[in-house]
N, C-alpha and C positions, 0 to 999 in steps of 0.2 A: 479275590477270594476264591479260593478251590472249591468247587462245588463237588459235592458228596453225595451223590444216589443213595436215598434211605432203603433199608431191607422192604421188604414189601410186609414182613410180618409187623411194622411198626404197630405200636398201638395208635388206635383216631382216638381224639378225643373231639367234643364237639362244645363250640359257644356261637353267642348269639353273636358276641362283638370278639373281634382278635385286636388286638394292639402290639402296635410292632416298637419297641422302646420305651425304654424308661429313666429318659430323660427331664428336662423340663417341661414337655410338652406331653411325654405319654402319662407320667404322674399326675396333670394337671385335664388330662383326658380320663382317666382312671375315676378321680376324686367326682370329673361332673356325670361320669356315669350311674356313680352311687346315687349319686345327688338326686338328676333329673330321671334316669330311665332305671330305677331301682328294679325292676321287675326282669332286666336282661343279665344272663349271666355273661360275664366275659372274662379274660386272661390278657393278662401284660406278660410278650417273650420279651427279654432282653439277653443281648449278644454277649455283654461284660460280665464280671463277676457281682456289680453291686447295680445300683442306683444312680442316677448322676448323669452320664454320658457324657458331654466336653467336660465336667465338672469332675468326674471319677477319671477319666483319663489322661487329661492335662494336667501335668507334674511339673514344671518348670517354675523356677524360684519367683516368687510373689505373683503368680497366677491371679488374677484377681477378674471382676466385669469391668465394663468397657461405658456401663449405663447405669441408669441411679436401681437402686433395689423396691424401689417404692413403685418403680410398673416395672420390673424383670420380676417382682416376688409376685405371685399370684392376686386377685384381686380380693379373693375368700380368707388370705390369711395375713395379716397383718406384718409387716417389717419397722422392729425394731430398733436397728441398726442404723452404722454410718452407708450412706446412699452408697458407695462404693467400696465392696466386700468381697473379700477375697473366697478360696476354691473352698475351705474347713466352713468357714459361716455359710455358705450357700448350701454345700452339702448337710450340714445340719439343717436350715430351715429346709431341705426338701425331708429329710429325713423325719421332722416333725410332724408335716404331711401326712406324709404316707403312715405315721406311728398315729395319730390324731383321727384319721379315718380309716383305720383296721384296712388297710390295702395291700397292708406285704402280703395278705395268702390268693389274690391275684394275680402276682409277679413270679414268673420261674425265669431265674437268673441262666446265663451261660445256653443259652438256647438261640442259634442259628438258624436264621432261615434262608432257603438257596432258591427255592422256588414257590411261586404263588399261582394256582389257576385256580380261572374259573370254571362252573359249568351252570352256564342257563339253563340243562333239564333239570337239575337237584337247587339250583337256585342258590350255590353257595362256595363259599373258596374253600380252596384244599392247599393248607400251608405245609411244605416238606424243609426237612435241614436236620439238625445233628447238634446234640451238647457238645458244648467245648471242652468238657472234663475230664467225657468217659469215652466220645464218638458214639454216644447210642444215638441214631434214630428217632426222631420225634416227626408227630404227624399232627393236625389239630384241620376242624373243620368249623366254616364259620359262615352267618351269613352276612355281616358284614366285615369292612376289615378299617381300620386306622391306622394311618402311614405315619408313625413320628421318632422315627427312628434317624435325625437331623438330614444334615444336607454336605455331609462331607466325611469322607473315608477313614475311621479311627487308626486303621494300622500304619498308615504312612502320611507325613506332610508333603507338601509340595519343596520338591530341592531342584534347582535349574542344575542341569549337566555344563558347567561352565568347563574351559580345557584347562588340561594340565592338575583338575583336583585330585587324579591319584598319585602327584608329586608332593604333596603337602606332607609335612612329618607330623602335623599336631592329629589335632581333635576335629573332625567337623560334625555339628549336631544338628537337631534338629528340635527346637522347644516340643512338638507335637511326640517325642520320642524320646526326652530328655533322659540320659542313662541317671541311675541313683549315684553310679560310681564318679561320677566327674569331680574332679575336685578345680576351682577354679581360682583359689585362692592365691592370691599375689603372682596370677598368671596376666597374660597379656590377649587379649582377646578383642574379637574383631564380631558384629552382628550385623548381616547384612540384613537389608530391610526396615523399613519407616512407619510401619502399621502399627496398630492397636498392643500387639505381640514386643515387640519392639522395647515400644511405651513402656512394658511392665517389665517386662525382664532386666534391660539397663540398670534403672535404680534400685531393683533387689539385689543385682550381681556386683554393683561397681564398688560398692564400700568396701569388698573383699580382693578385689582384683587389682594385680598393677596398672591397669587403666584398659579402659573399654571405649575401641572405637564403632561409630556407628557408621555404616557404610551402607548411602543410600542412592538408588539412582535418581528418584526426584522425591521431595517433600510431600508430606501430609499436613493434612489439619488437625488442631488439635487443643482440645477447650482446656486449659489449667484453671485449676479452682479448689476453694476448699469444700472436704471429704466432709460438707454437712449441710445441712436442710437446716435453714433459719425458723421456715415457720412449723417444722415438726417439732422443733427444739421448745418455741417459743409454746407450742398447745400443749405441749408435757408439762413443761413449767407449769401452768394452769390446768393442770391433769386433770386435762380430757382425755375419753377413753381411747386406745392404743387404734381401735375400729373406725375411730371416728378420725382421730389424725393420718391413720392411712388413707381413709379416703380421701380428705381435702390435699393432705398433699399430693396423692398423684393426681388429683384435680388440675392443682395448680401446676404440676410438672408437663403434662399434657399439654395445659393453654400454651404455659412458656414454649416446646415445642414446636408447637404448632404453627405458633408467634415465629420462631427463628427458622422453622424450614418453607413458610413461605415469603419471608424476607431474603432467602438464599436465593429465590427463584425472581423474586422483583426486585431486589437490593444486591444482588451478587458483591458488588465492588464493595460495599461498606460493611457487611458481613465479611468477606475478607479481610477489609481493616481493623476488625474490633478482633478478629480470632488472632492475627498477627500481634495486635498490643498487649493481649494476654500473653504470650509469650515474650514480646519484648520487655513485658514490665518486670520479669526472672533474667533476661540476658544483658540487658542492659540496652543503651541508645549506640553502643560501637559494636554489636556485635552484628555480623551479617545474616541479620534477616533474610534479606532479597534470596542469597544463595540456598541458603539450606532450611528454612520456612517457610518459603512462598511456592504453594505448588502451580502446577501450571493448568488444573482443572477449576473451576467454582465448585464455589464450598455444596458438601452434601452430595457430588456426583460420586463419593465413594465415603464411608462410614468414618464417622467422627469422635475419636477418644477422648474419654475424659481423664485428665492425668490431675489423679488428687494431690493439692499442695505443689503442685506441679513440678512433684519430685526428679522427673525426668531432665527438667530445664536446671532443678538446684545441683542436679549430680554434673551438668555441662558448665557453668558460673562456679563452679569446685577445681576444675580443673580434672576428676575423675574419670569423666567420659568427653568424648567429642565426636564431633560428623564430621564427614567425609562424602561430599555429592557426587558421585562420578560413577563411571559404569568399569565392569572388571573385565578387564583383558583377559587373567588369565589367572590359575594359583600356579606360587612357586612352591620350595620347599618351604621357603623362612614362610609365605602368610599370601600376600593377595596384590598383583600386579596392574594399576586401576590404568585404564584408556591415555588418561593423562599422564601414565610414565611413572607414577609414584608408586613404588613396593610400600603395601602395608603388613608387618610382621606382626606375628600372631602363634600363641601356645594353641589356644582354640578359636574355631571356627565358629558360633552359631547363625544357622539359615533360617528366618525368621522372613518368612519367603513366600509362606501363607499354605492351603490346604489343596486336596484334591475332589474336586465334589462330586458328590454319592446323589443319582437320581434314586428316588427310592431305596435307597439301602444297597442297589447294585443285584436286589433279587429279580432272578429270571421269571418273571409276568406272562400267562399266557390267560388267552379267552376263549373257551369253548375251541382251545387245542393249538389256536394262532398263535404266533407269540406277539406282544406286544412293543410296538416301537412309539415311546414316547413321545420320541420328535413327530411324530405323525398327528398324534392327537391336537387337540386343542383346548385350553385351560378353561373353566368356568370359573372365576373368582381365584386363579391360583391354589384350589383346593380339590376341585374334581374334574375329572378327563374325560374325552368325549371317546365311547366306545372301551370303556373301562366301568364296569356296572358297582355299584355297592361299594365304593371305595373313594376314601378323603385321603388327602396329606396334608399335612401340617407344615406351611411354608410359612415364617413369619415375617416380624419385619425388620427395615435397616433403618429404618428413622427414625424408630422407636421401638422401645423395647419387642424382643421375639415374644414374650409372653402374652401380650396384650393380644395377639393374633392365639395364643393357645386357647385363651377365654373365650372370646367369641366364636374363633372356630367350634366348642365345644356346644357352643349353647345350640347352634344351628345343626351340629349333627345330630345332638341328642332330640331337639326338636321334630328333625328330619324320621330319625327310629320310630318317635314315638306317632309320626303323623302315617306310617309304613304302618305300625303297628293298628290304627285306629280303622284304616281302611283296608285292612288284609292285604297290605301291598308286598311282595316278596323281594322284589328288583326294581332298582333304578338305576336311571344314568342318564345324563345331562347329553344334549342334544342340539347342533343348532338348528335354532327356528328359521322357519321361511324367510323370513326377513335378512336373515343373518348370511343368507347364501352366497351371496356376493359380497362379504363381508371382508377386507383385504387381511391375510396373517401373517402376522411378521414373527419376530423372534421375543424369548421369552420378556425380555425388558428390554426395553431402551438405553441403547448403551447410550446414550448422551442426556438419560436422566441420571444413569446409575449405572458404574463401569468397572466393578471391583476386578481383579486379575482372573480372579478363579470362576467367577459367571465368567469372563469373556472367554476362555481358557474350555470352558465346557459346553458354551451356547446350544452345538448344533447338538447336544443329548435331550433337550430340556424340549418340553412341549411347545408347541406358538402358542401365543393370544392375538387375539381378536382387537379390530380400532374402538370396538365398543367395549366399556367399561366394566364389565360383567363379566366380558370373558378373556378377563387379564390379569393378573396379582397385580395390582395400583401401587401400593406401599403408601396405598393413604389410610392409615387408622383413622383420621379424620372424619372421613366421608365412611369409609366400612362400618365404624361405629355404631351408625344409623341405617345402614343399606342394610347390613347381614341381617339382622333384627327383625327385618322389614321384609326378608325376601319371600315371594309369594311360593310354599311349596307346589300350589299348581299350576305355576307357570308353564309355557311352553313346551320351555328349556328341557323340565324334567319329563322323563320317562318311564312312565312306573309299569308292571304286572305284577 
């Protein structure tokens, strides 16, 4: 992103709270502002022209979540829908939202931010950047600020520089950039990658196309199931209120959960066996599992799709699409030259290849003039930095829904406002305690809990955490559930004047 020096005549505007996106997480930060710290003024920037963020800017044919709707939708608003709902129903139920709790005259669309500083004498940040419409100038001042602006770069996906790709004659895309102009119909097309992305896009494209192969270098995991909730179906039936059946069932989605992600960790091998039968029971008993389904991690050390009706596996038993496990040599003209010696021809390319991740948004951070180097800090809960005053971000989870993290994160900052508020506190920021001095730091996660490409790809930007549990993002809703709730605002940790 090209950073733009604002005029110095911009105009300040000033809030209590800034929020930086409006996404799933800044909409859902918005709403609990109203809610719990009614008395603070604040502002939603967003970068894009709308609402949404992955959801407004991801255009690729059958877009869809990757998680049931019943804990990605908010906890405050009910999901009516089939558990797995594409990019139109999601954007509507946020769109309800923010229509439901008067919150668009909060949000100013097309607003860039390039740099963020503090000052400990004025006790507040000073946000600079530029509309994206007109290039004016915008300035805003605030005392606190909320980072939920995601965790990965809008303008570009991640594409490996493989040799020989500017010999290719077709198309190579990128789902994250999908042209409107593609036409891919009765074309021959190749989709590298085995992810989430993948998943969705094959069985939206393959019914139109002369056939789509899937070109992976190793297998993923991958739940196929039907796109419905038995027992939200079954409380409707006996119309119970819409309130009461969201909440039992992300109850019950939860326990399930919670049930299967610590079976991955004590049952690894039999948790593989049951993910593998859900796919063999769509390919059949001759097809080769081993090769192109069985990945070479245990399950849950990298994000796991739900593929409804397990469309993905009926479009491969069609005969319309198929895999290909191998690594690429090379592109030719006709299509893609794999290790193994096999040319695979191809009209279009899709790189389905995964993202580039954004700390923070990729704004320039400074503190009473330093600039800020994340990797230097150290994480409190995954949410606030040590030697970064007045500021949250909004990391959610991989195990289970990102939203569940936007809740709770919201209930603790609003709490935090309001507990600043009671005690005339101006400034905070986490701190480690005595104890903690010796405390060993490694890197932001565990790559042999959790290893997705694009964390290991960006590791040394991200902050360390700590071997103690508080000053780590866990990726246990589980146990945060109950901790964040709980957490003592005058602990140690904090530092308030």
């Amino acid at each position: 992103m090209d950073k733009i020096a604002p005029h110095a005549t911009a105009k300040t505007e000033h809030f209590d709270v800034v929020i930086v996106g409006a996404g799933i997480s800044g909409v859902g930060a918005a709403y609990h502002l109203t809610k719990q710290c009614p008395d603070k003024s604040f502002v939603v920037l967003e970068g894009l022209e709308s609402f949404g963020g992955t959801w407004w800017m991801h255009r690729y044919p059958g877009i869809r979540s990757d998680s049931d709707l019943y804990t990605f939708g908010y906890r405050f608003k009910p999901w009516t829908g089939a558990p797995i709902a594409g990019r139109d129903e999601i954007l509507k139920y946020m769109g309800e939202v923010i229509a439901e709790n008067d919150l668009a005259k909060h949000i100013r669309y097309r607003h860039r931010i390039h740099t963020a500083q503090w000052s400990s004498k004025d006790n507040q940040w000073t946000l600079e950047g530029e509309r994206s419409d007109t290039g004016e100038p915008v300035r805003f001042t605030a005392n606190f600020l909320w980072m939920c602006q995601g965790y990965y770069r809008h303008a570009e996906g991640y594409t490996p520089r493989w040799k020989g790709m500017e010999n290719f004659k077709g198309r190579i895309v990128h789902p994250q950039t999908w042209p409107e102009d593609l036409d891919y119909k009765n074309k021959t097309v190749i989709v590298i990658g085995s992810g989430a992305t993948t998943a969705t896009v094959v069985p939206a494209i393959a019914g139109d196309c002369k056939h789509v192969t899937v070109l992976q270098r190793s297998p993923t995991y991958f739940i196929p199931a039907r796109n419905a909730n038995e027992l939200a179906d079954q409380l409707r039936e006996l119309e119970i209120p819409e309130e009461w059946i969201h909440e039992i069932t992300r109850r019950q989605i939860l326990k399930n959960q919670d049930d299967f992600t610590r079976r991955s960790f004590q049952e690894p091998e039999a948790v593989k066996q049951d993910l593998l039968a859900g796919v063999r029971a769509y390919l059949g008993p001759d097809y080769d599992i081993e090769t192109h389904f069985t990945p070479r991690y245990r399950p849950w050390r990298q994000r796991i799709a739900f593929v409804p009706e397990g469309d993905l596996f009926q479009g491969i038993a069609s005969g319309k699409a198929s895999i290909v496990t191998d690594e690429i040599e090379s592109f030719t003209g006709k299509g893609i030259l794999t290790k193994s010696g096999k040319e695979l021809e191809a009209d279009i390319v899709i790189t389905a290849t995964g993202f580039n991740l954004s700390v923070l948004g990729d704004i320039a951070f400074t503190v009473d003039g330093k600039p800020v180097d994340y990797a230097q800090t150290v994480t409190y809960r995954g949410m606030m930095f040590t030697g970064v005053p007045n500021m949250v971000w909004i990391f959610g989870y991989f195990r289970a829904s990102w939203t569940l993290r936007v809740d709770l994160i919201a209930d603790f900052v609003c709490r935090l406002l309001n507990h600043m508020t009671k005690t005339g506190k101006k400034k905070v920021e986490v701190a480690l305690r005595p104890e903690d001095r010796d405390m060993k730091l490694l890197p932001w996660i565990d790559e042999e809990n959790f290893n997705p490409g694009y964390m290991m790809r960006s590791m040394h930007l991200l902050p360390r955490r700590g071997e103690k549990h508080e000053w780590q993002h866990t990726q246990d809703y589980w146990r945060e559930k109950t901790e964040i709730p709980l957490t003592d605002l005058t602990g140690a940790e904090f530092r308030y004047s």
